[in-house]
Each structure stands twice: as C-alpha cells, then as structure tokens.
DSSP file (Angstrom, degrees, kcal/mol; ACC not computed):
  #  RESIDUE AA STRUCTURE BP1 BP2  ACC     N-H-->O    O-->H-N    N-H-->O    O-->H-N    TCO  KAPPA ALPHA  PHI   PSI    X-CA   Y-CA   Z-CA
    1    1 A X              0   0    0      0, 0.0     2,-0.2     0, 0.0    32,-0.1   0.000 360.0 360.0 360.0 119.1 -144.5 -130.2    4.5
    2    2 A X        -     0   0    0     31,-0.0     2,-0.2     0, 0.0    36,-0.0  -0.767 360.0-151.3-113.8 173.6 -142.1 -127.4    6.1
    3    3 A X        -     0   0    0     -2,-0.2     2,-0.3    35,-0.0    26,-0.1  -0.866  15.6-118.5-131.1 164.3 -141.1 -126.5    9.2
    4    4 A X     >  -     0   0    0     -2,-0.2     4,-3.8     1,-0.1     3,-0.2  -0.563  23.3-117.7 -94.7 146.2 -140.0 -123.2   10.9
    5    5 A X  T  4 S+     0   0    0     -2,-0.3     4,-0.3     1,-0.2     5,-0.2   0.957 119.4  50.0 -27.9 -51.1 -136.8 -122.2   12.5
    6    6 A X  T >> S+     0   0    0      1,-0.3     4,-1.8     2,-0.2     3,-0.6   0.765 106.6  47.8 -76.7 -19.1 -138.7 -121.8   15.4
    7    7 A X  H 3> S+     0   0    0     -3,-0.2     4,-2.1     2,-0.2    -1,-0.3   0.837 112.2  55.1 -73.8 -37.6 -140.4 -124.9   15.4
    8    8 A X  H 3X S+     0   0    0     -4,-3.8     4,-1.8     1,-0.2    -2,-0.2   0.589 105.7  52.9 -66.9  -9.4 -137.0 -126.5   14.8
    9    9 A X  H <> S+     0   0    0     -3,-0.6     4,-1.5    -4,-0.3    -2,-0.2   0.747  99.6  55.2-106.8  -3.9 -135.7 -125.0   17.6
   10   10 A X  H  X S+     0   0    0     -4,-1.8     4,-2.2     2,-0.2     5,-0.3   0.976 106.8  54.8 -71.0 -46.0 -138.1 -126.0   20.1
   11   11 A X  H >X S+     0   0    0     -4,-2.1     4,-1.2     2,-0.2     3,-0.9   0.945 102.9  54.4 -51.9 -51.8 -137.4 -129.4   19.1
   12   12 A X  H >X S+     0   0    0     -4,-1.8     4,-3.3     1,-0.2     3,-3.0   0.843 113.6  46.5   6.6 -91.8 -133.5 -128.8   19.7
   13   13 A X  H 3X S+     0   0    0     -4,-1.5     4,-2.1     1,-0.4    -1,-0.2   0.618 115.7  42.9 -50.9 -47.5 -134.7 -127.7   23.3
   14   14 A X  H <X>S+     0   0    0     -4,-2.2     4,-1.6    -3,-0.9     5,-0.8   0.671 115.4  49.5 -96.4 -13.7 -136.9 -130.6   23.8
   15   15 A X  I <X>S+     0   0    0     -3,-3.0     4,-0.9    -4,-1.2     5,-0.6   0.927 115.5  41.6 -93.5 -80.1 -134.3 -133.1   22.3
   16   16 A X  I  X5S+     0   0    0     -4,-3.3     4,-2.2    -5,-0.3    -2,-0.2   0.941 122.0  46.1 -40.4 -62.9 -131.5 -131.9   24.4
   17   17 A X  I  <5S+     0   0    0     -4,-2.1    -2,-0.2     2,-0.2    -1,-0.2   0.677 121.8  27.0 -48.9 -40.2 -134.1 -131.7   27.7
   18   18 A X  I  <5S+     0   0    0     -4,-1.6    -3,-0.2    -3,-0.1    -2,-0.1   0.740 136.1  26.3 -81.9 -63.1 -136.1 -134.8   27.8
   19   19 A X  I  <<S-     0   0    0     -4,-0.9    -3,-0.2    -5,-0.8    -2,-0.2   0.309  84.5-132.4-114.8  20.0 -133.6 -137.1   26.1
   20   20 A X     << +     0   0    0     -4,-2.2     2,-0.4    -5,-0.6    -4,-0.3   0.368  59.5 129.5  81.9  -2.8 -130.4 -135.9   26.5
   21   21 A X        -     0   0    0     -6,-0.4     2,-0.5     2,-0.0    -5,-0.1  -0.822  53.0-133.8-124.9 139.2 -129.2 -136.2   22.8
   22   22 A X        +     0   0    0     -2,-0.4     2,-0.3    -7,-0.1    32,-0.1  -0.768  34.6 171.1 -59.8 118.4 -127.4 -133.3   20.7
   23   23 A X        -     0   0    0     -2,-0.5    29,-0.3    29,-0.1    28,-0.2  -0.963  27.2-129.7-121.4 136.5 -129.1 -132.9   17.1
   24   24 A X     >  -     0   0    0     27,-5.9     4,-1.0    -2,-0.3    30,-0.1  -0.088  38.1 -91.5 -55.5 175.1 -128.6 -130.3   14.7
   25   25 A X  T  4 S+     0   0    0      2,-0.2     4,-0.3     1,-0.2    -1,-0.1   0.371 124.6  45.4 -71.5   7.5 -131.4 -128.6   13.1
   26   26 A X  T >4 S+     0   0    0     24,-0.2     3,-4.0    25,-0.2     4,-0.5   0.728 109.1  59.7 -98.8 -65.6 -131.8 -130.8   10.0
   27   27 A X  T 34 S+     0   0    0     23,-0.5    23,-0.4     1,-0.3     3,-0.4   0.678 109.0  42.3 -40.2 -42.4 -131.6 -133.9   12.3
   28   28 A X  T >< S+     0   0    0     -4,-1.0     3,-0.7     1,-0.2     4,-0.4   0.417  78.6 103.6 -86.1  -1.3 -134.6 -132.7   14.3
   29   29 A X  T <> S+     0   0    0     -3,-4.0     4,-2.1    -4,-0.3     5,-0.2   0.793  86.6  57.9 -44.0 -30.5 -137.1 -131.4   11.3
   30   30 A X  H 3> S+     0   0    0     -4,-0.5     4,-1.5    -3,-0.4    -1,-0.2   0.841 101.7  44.4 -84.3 -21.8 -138.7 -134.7   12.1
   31   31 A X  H <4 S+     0   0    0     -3,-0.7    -1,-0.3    -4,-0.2    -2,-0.2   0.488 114.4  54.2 -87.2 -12.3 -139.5 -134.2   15.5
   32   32 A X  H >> S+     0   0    0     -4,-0.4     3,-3.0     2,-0.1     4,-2.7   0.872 102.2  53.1 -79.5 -52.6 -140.7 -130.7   14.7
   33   33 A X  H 3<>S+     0   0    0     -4,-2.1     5,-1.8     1,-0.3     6,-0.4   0.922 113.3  43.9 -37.2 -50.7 -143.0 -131.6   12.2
   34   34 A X  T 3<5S+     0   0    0     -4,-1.5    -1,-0.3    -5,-0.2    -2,-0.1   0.465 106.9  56.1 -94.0  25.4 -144.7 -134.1   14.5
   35   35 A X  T <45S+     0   0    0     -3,-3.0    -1,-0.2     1,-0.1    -2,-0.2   0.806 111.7  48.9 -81.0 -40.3 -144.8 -131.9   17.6
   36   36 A X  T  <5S-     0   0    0     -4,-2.7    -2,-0.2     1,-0.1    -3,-0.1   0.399 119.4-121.0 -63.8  -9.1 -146.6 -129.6   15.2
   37   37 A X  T   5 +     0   0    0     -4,-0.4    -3,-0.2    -5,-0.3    -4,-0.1   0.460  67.6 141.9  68.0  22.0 -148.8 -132.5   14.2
   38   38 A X      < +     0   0    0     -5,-1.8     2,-0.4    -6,-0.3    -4,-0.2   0.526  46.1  94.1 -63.7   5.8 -147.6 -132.2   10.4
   39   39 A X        -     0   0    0     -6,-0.4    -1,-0.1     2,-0.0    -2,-0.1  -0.598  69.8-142.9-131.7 108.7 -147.5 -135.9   10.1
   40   40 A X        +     0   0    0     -2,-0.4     2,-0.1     2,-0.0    -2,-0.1   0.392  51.4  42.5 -13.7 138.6 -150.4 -137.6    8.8
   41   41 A X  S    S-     0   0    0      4,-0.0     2,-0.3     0, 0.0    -2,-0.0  -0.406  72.8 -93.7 110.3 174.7 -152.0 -141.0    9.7
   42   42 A X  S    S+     0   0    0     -2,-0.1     2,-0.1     2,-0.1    -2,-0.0  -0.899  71.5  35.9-119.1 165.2 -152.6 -142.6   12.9
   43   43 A X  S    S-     0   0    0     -2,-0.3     0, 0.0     2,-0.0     0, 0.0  -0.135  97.0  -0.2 132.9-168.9 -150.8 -145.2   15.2
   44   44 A X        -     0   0    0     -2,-0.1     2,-0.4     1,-0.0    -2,-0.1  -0.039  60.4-172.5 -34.6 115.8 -147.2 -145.6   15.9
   45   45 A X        -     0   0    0     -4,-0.0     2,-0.4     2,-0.0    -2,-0.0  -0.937  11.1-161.5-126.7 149.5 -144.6 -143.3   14.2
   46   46 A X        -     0   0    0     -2,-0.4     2,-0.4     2,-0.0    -2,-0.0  -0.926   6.5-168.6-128.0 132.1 -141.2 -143.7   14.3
   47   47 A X        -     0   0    0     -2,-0.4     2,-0.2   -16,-0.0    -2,-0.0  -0.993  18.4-132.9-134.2 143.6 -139.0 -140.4   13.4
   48   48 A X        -     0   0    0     -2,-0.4     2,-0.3     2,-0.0   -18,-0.2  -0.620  15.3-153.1 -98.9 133.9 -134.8 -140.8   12.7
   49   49 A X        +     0   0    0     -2,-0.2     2,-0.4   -19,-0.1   -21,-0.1  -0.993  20.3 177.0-109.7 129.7 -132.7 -138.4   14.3
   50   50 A X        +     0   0    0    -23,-0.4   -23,-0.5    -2,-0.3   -24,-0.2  -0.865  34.1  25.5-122.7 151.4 -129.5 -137.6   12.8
   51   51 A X        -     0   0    0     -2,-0.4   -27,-5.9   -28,-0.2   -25,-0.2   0.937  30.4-166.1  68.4 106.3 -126.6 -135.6   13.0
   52   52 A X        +     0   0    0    -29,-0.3     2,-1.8     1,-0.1   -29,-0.1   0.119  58.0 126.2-109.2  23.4 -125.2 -133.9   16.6
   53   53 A X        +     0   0    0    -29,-0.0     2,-0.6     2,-0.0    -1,-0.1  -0.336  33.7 137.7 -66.7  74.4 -122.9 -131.6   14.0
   54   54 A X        -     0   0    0     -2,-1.8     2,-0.2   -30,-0.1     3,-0.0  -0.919  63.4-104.9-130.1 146.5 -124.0 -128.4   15.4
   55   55 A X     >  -     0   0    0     -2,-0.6     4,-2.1     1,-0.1     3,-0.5  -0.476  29.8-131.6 -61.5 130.2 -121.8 -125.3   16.2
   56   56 A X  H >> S+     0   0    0      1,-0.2     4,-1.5    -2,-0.2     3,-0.8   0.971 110.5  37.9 -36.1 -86.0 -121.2 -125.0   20.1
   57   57 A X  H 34 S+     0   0    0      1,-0.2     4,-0.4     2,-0.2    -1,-0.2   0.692 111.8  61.6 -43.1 -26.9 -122.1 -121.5   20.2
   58   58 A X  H >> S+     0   0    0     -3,-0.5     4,-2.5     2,-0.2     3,-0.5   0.879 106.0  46.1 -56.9 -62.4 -124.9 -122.1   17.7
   59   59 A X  H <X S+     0   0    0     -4,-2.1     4,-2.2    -3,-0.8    -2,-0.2   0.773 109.8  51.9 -74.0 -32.1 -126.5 -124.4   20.0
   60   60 A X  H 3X S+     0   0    0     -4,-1.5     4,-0.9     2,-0.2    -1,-0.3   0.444 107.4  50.1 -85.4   9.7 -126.3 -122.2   23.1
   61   61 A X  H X> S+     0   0    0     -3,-0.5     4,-4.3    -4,-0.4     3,-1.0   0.904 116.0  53.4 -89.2 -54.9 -127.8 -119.2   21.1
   62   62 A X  H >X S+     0   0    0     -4,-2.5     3,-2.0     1,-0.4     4,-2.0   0.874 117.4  38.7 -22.4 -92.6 -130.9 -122.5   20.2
   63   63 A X  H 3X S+     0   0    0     -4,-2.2     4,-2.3     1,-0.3    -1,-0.4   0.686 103.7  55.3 -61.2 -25.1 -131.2 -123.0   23.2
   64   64 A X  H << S+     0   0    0     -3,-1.0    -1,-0.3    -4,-0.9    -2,-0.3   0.840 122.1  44.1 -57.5 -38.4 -131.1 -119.7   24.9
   65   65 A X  H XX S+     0   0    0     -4,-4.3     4,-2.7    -3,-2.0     3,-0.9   0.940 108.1  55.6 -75.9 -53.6 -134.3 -119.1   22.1
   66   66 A X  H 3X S+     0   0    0     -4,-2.0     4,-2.3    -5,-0.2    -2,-0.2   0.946 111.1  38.8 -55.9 -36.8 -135.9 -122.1   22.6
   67   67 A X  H 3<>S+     0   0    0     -4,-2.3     5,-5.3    -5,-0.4     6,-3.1   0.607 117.4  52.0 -85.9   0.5 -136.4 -121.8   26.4
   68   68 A X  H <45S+     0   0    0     -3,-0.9     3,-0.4    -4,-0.2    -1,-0.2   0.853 106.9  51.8 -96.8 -11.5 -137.2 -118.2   26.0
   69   69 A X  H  <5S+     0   0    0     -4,-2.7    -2,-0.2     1,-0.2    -3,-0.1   0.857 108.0  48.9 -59.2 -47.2 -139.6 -119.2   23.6
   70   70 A X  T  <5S-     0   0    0     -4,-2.3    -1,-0.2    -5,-0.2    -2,-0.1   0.140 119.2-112.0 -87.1  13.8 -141.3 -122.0   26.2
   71   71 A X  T   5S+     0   0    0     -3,-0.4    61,-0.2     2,-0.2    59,-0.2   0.921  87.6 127.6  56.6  51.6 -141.3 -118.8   28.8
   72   72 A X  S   <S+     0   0    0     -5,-5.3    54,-8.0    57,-0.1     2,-0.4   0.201  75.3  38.6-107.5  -6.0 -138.6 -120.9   30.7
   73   73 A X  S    S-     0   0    0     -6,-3.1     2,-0.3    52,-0.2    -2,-0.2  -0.879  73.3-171.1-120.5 158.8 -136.5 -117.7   30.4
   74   74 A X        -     0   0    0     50,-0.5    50,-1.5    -2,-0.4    76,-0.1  -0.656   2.9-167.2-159.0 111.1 -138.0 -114.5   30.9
   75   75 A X  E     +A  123   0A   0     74,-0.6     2,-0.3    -2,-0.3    48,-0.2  -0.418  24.8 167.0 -91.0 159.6 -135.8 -111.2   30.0
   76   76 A X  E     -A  122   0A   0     46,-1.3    46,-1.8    72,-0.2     2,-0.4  -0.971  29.7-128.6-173.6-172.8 -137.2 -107.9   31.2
   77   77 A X  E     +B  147   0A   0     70,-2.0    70,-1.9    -2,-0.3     2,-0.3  -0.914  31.9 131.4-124.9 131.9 -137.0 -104.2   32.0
   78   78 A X  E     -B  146   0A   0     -2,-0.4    42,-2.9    68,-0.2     2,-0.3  -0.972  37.5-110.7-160.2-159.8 -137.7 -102.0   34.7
   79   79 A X  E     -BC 145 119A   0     66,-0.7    66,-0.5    -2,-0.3    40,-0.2  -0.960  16.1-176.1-139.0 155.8 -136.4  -99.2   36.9
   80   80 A X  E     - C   0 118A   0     38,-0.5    38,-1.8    -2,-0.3     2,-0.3  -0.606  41.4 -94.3-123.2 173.2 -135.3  -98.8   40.2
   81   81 A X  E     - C   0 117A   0     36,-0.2     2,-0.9    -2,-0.1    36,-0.2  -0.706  47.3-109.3 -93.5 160.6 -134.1  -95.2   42.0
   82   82 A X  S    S+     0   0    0     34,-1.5     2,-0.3    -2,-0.3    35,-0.1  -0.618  80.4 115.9-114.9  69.3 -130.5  -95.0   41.8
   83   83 A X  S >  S-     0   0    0     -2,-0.9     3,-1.3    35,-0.1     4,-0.4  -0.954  71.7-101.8-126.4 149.8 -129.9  -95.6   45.4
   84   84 A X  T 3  S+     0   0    0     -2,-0.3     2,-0.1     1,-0.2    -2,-0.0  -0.406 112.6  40.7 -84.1 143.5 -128.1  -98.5   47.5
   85   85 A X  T >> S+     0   0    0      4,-0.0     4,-1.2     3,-0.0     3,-1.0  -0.431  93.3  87.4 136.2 -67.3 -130.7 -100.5   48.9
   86   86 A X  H <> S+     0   0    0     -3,-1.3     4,-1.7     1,-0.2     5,-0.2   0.717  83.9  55.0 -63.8 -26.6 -133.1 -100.5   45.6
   87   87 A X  H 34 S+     0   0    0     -4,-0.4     4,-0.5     2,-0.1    -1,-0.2   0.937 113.7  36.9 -62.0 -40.2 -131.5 -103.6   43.8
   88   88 A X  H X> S+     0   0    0     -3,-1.0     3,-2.5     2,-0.2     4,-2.0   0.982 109.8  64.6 -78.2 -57.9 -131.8 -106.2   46.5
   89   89 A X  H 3X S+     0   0    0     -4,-1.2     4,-3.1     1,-0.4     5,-0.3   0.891 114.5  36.0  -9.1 -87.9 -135.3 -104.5   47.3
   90   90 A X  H 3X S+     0   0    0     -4,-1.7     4,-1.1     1,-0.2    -1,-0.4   0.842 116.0  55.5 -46.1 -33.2 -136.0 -105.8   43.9
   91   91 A X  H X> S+     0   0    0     -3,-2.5     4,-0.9    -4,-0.5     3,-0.7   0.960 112.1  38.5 -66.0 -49.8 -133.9 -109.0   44.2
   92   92 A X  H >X S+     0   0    0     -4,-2.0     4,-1.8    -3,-0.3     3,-0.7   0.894 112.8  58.7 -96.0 -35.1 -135.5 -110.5   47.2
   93   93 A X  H 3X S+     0   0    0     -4,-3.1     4,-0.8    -5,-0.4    -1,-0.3   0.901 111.4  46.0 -38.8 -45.3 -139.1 -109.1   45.8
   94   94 A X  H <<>S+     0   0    0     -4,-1.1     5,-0.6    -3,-0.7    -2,-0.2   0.457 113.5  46.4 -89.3 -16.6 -138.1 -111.4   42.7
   95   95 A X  H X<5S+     0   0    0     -4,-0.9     3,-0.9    -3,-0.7    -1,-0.2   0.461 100.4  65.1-106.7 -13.7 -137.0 -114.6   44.8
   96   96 A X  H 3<5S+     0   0    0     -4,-1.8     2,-0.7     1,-0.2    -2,-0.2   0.951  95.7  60.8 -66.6 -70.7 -140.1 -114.4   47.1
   97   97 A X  T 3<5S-     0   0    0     -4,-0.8    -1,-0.2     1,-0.2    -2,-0.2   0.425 126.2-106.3   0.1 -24.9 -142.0 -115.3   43.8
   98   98 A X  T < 5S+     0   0    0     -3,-0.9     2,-0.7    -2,-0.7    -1,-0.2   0.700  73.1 145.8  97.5  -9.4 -139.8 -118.7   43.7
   99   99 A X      < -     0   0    0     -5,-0.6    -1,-0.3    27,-0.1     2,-0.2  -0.756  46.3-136.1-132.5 147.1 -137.5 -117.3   40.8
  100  100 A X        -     0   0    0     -2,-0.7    25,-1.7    25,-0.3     2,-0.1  -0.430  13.5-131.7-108.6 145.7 -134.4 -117.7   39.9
  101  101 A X  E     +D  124   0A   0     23,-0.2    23,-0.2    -2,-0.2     3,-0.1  -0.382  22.3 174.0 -62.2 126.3 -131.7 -114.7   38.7
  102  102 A X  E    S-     0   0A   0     21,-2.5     2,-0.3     1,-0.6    -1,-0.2   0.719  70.6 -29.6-106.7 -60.5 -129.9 -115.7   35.5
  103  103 A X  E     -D  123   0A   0     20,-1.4    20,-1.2     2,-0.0    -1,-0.6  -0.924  50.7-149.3-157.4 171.0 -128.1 -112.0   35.2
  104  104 A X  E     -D  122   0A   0     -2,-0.3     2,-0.4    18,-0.2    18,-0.2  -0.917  13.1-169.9-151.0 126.8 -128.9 -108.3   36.1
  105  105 A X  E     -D  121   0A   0     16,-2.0    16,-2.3    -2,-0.3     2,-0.7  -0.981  10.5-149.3-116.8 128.9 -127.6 -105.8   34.1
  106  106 A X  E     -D  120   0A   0     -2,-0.4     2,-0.5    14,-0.2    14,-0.2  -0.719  11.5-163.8 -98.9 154.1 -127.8 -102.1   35.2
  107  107 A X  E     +D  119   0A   0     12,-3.2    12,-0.7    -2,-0.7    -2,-0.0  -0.993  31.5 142.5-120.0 119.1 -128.1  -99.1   32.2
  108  108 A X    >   +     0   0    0     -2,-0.5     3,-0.9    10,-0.2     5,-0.2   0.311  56.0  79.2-118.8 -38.7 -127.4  -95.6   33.1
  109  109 A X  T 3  S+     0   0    0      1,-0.2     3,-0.2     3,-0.0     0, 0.0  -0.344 104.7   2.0 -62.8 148.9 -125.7  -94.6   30.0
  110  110 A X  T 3  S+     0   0    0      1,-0.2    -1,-0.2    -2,-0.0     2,-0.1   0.599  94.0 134.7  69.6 -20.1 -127.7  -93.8   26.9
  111  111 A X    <   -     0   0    0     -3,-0.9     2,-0.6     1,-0.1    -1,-0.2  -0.270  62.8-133.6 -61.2 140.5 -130.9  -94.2   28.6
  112  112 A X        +     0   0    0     -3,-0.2     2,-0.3    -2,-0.1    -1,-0.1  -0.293  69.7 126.8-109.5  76.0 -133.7  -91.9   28.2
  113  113 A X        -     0   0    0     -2,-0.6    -3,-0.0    -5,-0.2    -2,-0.0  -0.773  69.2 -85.6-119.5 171.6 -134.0  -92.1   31.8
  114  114 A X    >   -     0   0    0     -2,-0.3     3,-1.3     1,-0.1    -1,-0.1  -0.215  35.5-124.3 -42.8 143.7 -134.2  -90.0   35.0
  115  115 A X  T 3  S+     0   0    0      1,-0.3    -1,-0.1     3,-0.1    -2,-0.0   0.862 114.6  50.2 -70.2 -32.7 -130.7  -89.0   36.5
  116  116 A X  T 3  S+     0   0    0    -35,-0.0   -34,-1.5     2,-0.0     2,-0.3   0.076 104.5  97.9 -69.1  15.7 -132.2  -90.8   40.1
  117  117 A X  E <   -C   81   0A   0     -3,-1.3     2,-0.3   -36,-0.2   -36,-0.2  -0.869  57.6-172.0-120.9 149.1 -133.0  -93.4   38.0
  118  118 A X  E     -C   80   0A   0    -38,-1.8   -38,-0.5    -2,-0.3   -10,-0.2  -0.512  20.2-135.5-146.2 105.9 -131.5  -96.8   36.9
  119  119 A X  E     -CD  79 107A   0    -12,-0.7   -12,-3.2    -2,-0.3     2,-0.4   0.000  22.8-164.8 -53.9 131.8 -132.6  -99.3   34.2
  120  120 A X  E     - D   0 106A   0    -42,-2.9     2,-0.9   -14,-0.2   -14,-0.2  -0.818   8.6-173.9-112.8  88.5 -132.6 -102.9   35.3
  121  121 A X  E     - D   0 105A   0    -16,-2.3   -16,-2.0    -2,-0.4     2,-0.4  -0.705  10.4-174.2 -87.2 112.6 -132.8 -106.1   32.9
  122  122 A X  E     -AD  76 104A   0    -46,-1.8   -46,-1.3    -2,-0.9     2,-0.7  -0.944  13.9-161.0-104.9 153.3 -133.1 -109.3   34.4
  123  123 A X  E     +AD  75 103A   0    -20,-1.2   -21,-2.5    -2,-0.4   -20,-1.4  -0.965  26.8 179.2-122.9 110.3 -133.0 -112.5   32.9
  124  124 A X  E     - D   0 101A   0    -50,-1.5   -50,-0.5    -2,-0.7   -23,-0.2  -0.908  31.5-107.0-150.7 150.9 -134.4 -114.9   34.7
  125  125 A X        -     0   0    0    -25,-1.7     2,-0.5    -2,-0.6   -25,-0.3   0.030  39.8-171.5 -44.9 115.7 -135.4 -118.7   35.3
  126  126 A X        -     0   0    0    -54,-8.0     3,-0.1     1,-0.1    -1,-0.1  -0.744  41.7-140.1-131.2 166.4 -139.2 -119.9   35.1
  127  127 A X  S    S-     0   0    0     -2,-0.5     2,-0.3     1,-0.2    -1,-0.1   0.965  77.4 -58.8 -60.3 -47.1 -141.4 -122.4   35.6
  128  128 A X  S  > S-     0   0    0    -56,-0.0     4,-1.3   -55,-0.0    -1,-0.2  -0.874  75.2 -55.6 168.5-163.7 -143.8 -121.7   32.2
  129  129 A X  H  > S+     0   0    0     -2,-0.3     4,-0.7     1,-0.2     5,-0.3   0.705 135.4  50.0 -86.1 -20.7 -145.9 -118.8   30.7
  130  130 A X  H  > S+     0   0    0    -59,-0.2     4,-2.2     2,-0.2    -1,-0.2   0.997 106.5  50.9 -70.4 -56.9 -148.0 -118.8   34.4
  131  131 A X  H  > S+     0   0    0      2,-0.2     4,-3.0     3,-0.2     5,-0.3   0.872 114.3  45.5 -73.3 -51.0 -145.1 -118.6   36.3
  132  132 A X  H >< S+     0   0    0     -4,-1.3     3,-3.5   -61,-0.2     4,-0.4   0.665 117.3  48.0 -42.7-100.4 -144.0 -115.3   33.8
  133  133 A X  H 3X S+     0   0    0     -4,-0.7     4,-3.5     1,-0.3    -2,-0.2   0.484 109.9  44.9  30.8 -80.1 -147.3 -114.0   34.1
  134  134 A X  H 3X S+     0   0    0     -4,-2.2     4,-1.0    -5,-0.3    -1,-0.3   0.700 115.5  49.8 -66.3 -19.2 -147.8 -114.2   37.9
  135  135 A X  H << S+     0   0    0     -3,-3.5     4,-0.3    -4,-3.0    -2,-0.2   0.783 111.2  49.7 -86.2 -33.9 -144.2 -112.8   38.4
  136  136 A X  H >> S+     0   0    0     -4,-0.4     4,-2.7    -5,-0.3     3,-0.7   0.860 111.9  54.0 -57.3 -55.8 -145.2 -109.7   35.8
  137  137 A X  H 3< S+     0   0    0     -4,-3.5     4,-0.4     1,-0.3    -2,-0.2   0.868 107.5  44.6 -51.7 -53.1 -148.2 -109.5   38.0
  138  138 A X  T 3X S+     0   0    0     -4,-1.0     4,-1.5     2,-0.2    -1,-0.3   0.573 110.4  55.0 -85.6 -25.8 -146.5 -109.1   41.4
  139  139 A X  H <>>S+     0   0    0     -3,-0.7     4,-1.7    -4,-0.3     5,-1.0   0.955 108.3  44.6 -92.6 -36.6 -144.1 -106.8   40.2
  140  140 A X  H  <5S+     0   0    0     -4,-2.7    -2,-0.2     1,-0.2    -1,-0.2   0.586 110.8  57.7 -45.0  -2.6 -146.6 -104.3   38.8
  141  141 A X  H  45S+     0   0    0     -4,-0.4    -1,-0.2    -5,-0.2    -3,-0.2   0.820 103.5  49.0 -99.7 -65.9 -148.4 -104.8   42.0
  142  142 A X  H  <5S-     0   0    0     -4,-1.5    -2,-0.2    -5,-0.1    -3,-0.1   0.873 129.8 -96.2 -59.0 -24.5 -145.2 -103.6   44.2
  143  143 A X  T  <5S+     0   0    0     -4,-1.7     2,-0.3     1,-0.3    -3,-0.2   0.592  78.8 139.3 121.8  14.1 -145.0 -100.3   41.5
  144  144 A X      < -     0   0    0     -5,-1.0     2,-0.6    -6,-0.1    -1,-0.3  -0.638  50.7-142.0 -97.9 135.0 -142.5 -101.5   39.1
  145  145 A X  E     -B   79   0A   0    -66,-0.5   -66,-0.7    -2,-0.3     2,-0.4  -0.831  32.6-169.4 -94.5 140.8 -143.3 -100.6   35.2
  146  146 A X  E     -B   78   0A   0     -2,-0.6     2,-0.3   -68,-0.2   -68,-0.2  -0.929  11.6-163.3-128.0 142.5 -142.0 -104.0   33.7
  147  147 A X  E     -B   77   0A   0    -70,-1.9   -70,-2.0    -2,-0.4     2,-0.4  -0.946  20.4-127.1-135.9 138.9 -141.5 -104.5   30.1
  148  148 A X        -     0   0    0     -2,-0.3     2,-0.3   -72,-0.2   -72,-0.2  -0.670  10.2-152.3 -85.6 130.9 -141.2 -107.8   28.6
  149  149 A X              0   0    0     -2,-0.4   -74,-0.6     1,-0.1    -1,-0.1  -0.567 360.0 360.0 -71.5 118.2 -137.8 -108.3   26.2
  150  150 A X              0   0    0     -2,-0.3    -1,-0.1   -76,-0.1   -82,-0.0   0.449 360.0 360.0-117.2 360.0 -139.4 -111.2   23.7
C-alpha cells in the first residue's frame, strides 16, 4: 500500500492543526493512508507516529502546500488600472467577503500587460473550497478577470 506526497502532506497539515505535534513525512504515512481509507478491516485502529526530524523550511513549504491544497490558502491573479485608489478599491472589495490578506504583490515588469495596467497576486486566507469559490464569484461579479495560481 503507498501513499502520495500529497497525501502525506495533508496529513503533515492535519497533524500539526488538530493535534499540535510536528511529524516528518515518514512518521505520518500512517495517518495518510488511513485518511485515504488504505487500511483494511473494521473497528479500532491505532496508527504510530514517529519522528518530528523535519527541516524548518521544509515544513513551512508542507505546510504552505498542504493548506493551499485544502483551499485554506488561495493565490490568485488579476489586474487593476495603475492608478492610486485601485488597490484598496480591491482590498476592501476582498475584506467585505470576510477574507483575510496574506500578501499582495504588484507586477509591472515583464508582464504582457497594458502600460495603465497593474498585475495583482494575492494570497490569501480561507475558510474552504466554498469560501474560494464565493470570493472568485464576487470578484468576477465586480469586473475583475481572476485567475486561480494552484
């Protein structure tokens, strides 16, 4: 029976989130498998975790994947006119909606964009895949081309 990176790293995510405890990715194959329901039988199961040897940086890229995976983070792209005014326009649009800003990065270089124009990536905090969804919704609704960064 295997398991995937990804599978391993949602367990990571869920390990660290629920129950507080650092395990590396070997240490949590057992807790992937049976979130994935890869372990046979029925009743009570008992699974060992071992080993909280995991690289620092290692562990924030894991998690940065796992939660974007469980569409608790949600990067995207859109443009705004490259006028003062238009970011918070977009900020406060993005906080009636109930979510919160991780980072904003603007791109003017290198773009194949308009010269009035200015690419906006946010990364930002969510409830779940609804939450994504309904936020996606609302900005296309206000006139913003979004594309989601996966």
């Amino acid at each position: 029976m295997a398991v995937s990176d990804e599978e391993i790293s949602t367990a990571i995510v869920l390990l660290l989130e629920r129950v507080k405890l650092v395990v590396e990715g070997a240490g949590a194959v057992g807790v992937a498998a049976l979130l994935q329901g890869r372990i046979p039988g029925d009743g009570p199961v008992a699974v060992l975790l071992s080993g909280g040897n995991i690289d620092p940086t290692l562990l924030i890229s894991v998690m940065r994947h796992g939660l974007t995976a469980a569409s608790r983070y949600l990067v995207l792209r859109t443009r705004v006119p490259d006028r003062p005014g238009e970011l918070i326009k977009l900020l406060d649009l993005v906080a009636e909606e109930r979510v919160n800003v991780l980072s904003v990065e603007h791109h003017r270089e290198g773009m194949a964009i308009s010269i009035a124009e200015t690419e906006i990536e946010l990364t930002l905090g969510m409830r779940d895949e609804e939450h994504c969804a309904a936020l996606l919704e609302a900005m296309r609704r206000w006139g913003y081309e979004v594309e989601r960064i996966r």
